[in-house]
Structures are given as structure tokens and as C-alpha cells.
GUSEMAR-600012 format. One record per residue (C-alpha): residue in one letter; x, y, z. Coordinates in steps of 0.5 Angstrom, whole numbers, plus 500, padded with zeros to 3 digits. Layout:
BEGIN
+-----+-----+-----+-----+
: res :  xx :  yy :  zz :
+-----+-----+-----+-----+
:   A :   X :   Y :   Z :
...
+-----+-----+-----+-----+
# end
This chain:
BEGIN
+-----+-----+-----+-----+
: res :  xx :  yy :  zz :
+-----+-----+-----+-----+
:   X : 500 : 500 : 500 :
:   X : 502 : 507 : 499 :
:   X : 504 : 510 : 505 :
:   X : 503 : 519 : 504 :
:   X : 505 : 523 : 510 :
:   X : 500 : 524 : 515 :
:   X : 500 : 530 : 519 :
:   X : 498 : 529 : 527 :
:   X : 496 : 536 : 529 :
:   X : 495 : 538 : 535 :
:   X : 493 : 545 : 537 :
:   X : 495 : 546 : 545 :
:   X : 492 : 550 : 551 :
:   X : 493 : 549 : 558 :
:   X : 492 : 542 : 556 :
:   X : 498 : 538 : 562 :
:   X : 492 : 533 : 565 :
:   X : 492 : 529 : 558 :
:   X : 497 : 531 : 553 :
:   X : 501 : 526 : 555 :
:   X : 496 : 520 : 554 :
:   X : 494 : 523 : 547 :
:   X : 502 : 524 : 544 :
:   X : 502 : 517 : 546 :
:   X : 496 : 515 : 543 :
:   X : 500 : 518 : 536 :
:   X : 507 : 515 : 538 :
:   X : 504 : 508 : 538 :
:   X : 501 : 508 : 531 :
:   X : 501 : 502 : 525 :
:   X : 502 : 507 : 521 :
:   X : 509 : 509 : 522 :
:   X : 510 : 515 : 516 :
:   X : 507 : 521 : 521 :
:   X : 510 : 528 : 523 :
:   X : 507 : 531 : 529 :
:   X : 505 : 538 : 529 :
:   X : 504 : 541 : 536 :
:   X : 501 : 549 : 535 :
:   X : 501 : 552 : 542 :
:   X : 497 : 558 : 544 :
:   X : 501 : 561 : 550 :
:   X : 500 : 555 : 555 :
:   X : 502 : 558 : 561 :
:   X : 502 : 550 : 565 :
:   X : 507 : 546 : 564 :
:   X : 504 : 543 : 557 :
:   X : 509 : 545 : 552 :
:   X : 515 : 541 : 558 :
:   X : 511 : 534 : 557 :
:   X : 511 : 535 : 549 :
:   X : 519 : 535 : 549 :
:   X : 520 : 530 : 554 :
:   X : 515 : 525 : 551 :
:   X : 517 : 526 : 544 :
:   X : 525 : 527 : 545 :
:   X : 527 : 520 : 545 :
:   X : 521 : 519 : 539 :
:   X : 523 : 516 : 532 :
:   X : 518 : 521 : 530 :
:   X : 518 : 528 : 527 :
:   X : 516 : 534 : 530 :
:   X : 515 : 541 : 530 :
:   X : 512 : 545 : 536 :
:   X : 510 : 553 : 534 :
:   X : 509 : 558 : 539 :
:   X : 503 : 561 : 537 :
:   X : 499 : 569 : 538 :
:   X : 492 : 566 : 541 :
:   X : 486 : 570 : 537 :
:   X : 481 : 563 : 539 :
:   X : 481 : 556 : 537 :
:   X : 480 : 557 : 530 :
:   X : 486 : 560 : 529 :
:   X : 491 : 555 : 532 :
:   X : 487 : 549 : 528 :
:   X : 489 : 553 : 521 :
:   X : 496 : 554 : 524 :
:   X : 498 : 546 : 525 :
:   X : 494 : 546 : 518 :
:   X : 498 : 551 : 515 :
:   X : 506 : 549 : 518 :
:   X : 505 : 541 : 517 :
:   X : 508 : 538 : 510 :
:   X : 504 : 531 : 510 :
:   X : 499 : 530 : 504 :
:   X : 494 : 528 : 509 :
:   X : 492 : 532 : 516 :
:   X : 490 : 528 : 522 :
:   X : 488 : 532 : 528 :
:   X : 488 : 530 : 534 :
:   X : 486 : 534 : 540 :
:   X : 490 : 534 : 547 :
:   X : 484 : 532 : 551 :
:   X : 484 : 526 : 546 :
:   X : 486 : 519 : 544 :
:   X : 488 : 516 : 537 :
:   X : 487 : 508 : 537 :
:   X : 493 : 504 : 535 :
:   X : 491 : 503 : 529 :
:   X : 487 : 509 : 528 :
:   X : 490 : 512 : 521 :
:   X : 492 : 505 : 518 :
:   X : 485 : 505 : 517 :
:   X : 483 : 512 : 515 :
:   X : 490 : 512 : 510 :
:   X : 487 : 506 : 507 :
:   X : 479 : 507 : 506 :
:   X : 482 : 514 : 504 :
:   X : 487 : 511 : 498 :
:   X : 482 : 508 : 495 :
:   X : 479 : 513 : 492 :
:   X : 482 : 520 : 489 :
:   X : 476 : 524 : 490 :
:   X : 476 : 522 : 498 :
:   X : 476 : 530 : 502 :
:   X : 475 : 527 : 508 :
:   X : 474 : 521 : 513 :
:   X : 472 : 519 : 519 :
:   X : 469 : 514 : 524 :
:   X : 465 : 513 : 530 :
:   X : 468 : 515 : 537 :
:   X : 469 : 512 : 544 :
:   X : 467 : 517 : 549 :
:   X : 471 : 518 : 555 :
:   X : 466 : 522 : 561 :
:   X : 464 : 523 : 568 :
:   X : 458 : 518 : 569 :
:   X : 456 : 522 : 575 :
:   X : 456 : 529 : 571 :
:   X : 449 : 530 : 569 :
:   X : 451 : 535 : 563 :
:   X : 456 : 529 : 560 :
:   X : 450 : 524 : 560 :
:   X : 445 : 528 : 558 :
:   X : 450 : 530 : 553 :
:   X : 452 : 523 : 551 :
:   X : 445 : 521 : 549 :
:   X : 444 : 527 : 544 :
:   X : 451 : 526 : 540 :
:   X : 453 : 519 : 543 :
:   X : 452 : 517 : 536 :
:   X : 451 : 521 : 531 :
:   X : 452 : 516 : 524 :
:   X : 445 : 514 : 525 :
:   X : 442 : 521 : 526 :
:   X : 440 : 521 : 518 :
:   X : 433 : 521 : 514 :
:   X : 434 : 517 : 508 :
:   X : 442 : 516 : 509 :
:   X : 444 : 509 : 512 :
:   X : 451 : 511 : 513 :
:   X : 455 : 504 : 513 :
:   X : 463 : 503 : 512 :
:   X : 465 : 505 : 505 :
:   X : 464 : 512 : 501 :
:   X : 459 : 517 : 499 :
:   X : 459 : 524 : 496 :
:   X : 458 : 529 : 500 :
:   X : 453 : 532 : 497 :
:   X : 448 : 526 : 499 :
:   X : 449 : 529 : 506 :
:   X : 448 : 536 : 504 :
:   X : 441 : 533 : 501 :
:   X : 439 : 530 : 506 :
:   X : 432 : 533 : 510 :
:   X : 435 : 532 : 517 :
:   X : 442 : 535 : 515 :
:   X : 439 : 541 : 520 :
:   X : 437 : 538 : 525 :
:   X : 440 : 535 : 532 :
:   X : 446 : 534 : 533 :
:   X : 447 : 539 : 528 :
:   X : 455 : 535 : 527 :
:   X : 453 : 528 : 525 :
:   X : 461 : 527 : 523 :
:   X : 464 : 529 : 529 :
:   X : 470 : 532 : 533 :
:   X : 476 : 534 : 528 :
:   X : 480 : 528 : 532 :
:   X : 475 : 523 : 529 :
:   X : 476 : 526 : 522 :
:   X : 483 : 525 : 518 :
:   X : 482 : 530 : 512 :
:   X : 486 : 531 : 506 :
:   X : 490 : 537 : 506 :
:   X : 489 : 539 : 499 :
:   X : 482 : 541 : 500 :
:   X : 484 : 547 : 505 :
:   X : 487 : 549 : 497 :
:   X : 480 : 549 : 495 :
:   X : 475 : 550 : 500 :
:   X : 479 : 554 : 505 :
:   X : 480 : 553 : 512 :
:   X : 477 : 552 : 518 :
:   X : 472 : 560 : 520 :
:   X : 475 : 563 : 525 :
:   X : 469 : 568 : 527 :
:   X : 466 : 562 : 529 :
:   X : 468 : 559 : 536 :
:   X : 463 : 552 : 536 :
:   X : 460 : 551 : 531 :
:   X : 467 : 551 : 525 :
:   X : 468 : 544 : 524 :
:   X : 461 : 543 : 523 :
:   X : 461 : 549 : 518 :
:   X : 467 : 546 : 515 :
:   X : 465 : 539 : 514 :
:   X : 459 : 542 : 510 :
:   X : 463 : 546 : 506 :
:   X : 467 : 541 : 504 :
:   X : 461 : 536 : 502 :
:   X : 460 : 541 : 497 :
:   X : 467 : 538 : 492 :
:   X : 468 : 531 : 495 :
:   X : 466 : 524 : 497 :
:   X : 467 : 522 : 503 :
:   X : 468 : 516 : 507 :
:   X : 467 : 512 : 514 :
:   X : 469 : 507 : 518 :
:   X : 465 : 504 : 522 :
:   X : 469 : 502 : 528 :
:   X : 470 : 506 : 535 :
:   X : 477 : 509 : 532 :
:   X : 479 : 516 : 536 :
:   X : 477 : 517 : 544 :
:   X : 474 : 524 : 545 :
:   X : 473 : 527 : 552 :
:   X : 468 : 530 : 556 :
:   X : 471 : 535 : 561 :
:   X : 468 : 541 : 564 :
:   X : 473 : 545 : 562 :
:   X : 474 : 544 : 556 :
:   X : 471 : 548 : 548 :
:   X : 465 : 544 : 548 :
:   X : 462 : 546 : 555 :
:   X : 465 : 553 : 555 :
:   X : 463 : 556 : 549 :
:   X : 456 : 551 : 549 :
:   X : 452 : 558 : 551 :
:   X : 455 : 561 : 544 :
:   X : 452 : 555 : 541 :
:   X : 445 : 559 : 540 :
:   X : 448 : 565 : 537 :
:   X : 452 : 562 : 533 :
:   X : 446 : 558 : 529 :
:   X : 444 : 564 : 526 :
:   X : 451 : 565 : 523 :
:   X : 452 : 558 : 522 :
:   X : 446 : 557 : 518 :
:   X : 446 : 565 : 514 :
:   X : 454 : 561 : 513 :
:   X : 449 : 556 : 509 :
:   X : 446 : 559 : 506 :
:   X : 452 : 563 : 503 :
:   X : 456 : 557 : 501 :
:   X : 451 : 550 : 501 :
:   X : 444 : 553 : 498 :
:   X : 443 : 550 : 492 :
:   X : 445 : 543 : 494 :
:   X : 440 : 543 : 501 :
:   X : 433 : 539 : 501 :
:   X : 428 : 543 : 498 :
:   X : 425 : 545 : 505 :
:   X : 431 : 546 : 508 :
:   X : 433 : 551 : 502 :
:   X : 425 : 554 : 504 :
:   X : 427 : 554 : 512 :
:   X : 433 : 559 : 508 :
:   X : 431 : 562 : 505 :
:   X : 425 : 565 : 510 :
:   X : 431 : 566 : 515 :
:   X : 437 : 568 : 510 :
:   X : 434 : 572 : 503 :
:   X : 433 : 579 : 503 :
:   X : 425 : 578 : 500 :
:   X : 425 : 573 : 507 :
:   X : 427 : 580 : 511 :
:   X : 422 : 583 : 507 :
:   X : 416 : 578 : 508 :
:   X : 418 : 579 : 516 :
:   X : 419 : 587 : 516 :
:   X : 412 : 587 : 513 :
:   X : 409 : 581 : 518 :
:   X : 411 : 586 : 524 :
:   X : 409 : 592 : 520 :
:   X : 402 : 589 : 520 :
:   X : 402 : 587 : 527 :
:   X : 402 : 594 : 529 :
:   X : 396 : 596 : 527 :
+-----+-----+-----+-----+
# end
């Protein structure tokens, strides 16, 4: 099998409790043709001090970039923008890759050229005795089975089956998961662009469907990446932007995806989005007045 370079990237924050654990998790990898990007948004605990001392004595490469913190967006494109591989896989200081998590993705992802992205099921790691977590679990658990008329099996589909589909709107809103459950290939950053900096929790669901517009798209069904809950980190903290960005998730797809949505959520769009749904709401309250 062809063996392309896979980006690690790891965007890093204050993250000493688990980094350790997750560089590990990439130091035992099958696929042994990886470099390791580590971007770090101005830690002031002793995370970048673990990161040398355990990659050190590693066989693998290694970059560490010091970075001018501007949100979590913004350290996500710089590991894109400084790594060499032809594929990136992110994988976040809070979570765990399987040993042979990227073998699996590199080989689906090999199999057909028009590929811009893989990804696959996710073990939750969580507090069972936090009700936020369980509550969260049951809701974004499992997401490949959140679909209307997609069975989503192992193998590939065109992105534009997922942007059709009539529960691409409803929740959970990300059905493909976390960046640490997606290996991307880097080339469609050329084309599509990179993650949306002016979105705080809502920019890797932006990005996949921005994506699905150009490529196909692969799953694999098996639990590949290890994602942790924790009260600290992005998922919770940002969770009460969640409802105000919404609005600028959906005037974004309105934007980029329109044309390639179900009929009615084109309509749900287009009411909300258009200038002549402004209109239509401006003479609705003018009405209302009198």
C-alpha cells in the first residue's frame, strides 16, 4: 500500500492533564509515516515541557510552533497551514487515537481519489456521574445513524447525499464528529478553504459541509478515536454561544451549500436568509402594528 504522510496535528491549550496520553496514543500508530504538528496558543502550564520530554526519544518528527492566541479556530489552521503530510489528521490534547486508527482511515481514504475526508465512530470518554455528559451522550452518542433516508455503512458516499439529506438541519447538528474522528486530505484546504475563524463552536460542522459540496466521503465503522467530555473544555464552555452562532452557522449555508440542501430546508433558508424573506418578516410586524 502506498504510504502518503499523515499530519498529526495538535492544537494546544493549558492541556498538561491529558497531552501525555494523546501523544502516546500517536506514538503507537501502525502506520509509522507520520509527523507530529503541535501548535500551542501560549500555554502557561507545563504542557509544552511534556510534549519534548515525551517526544524526545521518539523516532518521529516533530514540530512545536508557538502561536499568538486569536481562538481555537485560529490554532487549528496554523497546524494546517505548518504541516508537510498530503493527509492531516487532527487530534485534539484531550483525546486518544487508536493504534490502528490512521492505518484504517489512509487505506479507505486511498481507495478513491475523489476522497476529501474520512471519518468514523468515537468511544466517549465521560464523568457518568455529571449529568451534563449523560445528557450530552444521549444526544451526540452516536451520530452516523442521525440521517433520513442515509443508512450510513462502511465505505464511501458523495458529500452531496449528506447536504440532501432532510435532517442535515436537525440535531445534533454535527453528525460527522469531533476533528479528532476526521482524517482530511490536505489539498482540499486549497479548495475549499480553511476552518472559519469568526465561529467559535460550530466551525468544524461549517467546514464538513463546505466540504461535501466538492467531495466524496468515507466512513469507517468502527470505534477509531477516543473523545473526551470534561467541563473545561471548548464543548462546554463555548455551549452558551451555541444558540447565537446558529443563526451565523445557517446564514453561512445559506451562502455556500443552498442550492445542494432538501427542498424544505432550502425553504427554512431561505425565509430565514434571503433578503425577500426580510421583506416578508418586515411586513409581517408592520402588519402586526395596526
Amino acid at each position: 500500500m502506498n504510504q502518503p504522510l499523515v499530519s498529526i496535528c495538535i492544537p494546544t491549550y493549558n492541556g498538561e492533564k491529558f497531552i501525555e496520553q494523546a501523544l502516546q496514543s500517536a506514538i503507537n500508530q501502525t502506520y509509522k509515516n507520520i509527523e507530529m504538528i503541535i501548535s500551542d496558543d501560549n500555554s502557561v502550564d507545563n504542557t509544552l515541557a511534556i510534549v519534548k520530554e515525551t517526544l524526545i526519544n521518539s523516532s518521529i518528527p516533530f514540530y512545536i510552533f508557538n502561536h499568538e492566541p486569536k481562538g481555537i479556530g485560529a490554532n487549528w489552521n496554523n497546524c494546517i497551514e505548518k504541516a508537510n503530510g498530503v493527509y492531516i489528521k487532527f487530534l485534539f490534547q484531550d483525546d486518544l487515537l487508536q493504534f490502528d486508527c490512521i492505518e484504517k482511515m489512509i487505506e479507505l481514504a486511498l481507495s478513491d481519489n475523489n476522497i476529501g475526508l474520512i471519518y468514523c465512530k468515537r468511544t466517549i470518554l465521560y464523568d457518568r456521574n455529571n449529568a451534563d455528559h449523560t445528557k450530552w451522550i444521549r444526544y451526540c452518542g452516536t451520530l452516523h445513524t442521525k440521517w433520513h433516508k442515509i443508512k450510513v455503512q462502511q465505505g464511501v458516499l458523495e458529500g452531496k447525499k449528506y447536504l440532501s439529506d432532510l435532517y442535515l438541519m436537525n440535531g445534533p447538528l454535527n453528525k460527522i464528529g469531533e476533528p479528532t474522528a476526521v482524517l482530511i486530505r490536505k489539498d482540499c484546504f486549497d479548495r475549499v478553504g480553511y476552518f472559519d475563524e469568526s465561529l467559535k463552536q460550530t466551525l468544524d460542522i461549517e467546514y464538513w459541509y463546505r466540504l461535501m459540496k466538492y467531495y466524496k466521503v468515507g466512513f469507517i465503522d468502527e470505534e477509531l478515536v477516543s473523545f473526551r467530555l470534561h467541563d473545561e473544555q471548548a464543548t462546554f464552555v463555548n455551549q452558551h454561544n451555541k444558540v447565537d452562532e446558529k443563526y451565523l452557522l445557517n446564514k453561512k449555508k445559506y451562502n455556500s451549500i443552498f442550492w445542494h440542501l432538501h427542498l424544505k430546508n432550502k425553504w427554512k433558508l431561505f425565509k430565514s436568509h434571503s433578503r425577500i424573506g426580510d421583506v416578508v418578516r418586515y411586513i409581517k410586524r408592520i402588519a402586526h402594528t395596526y
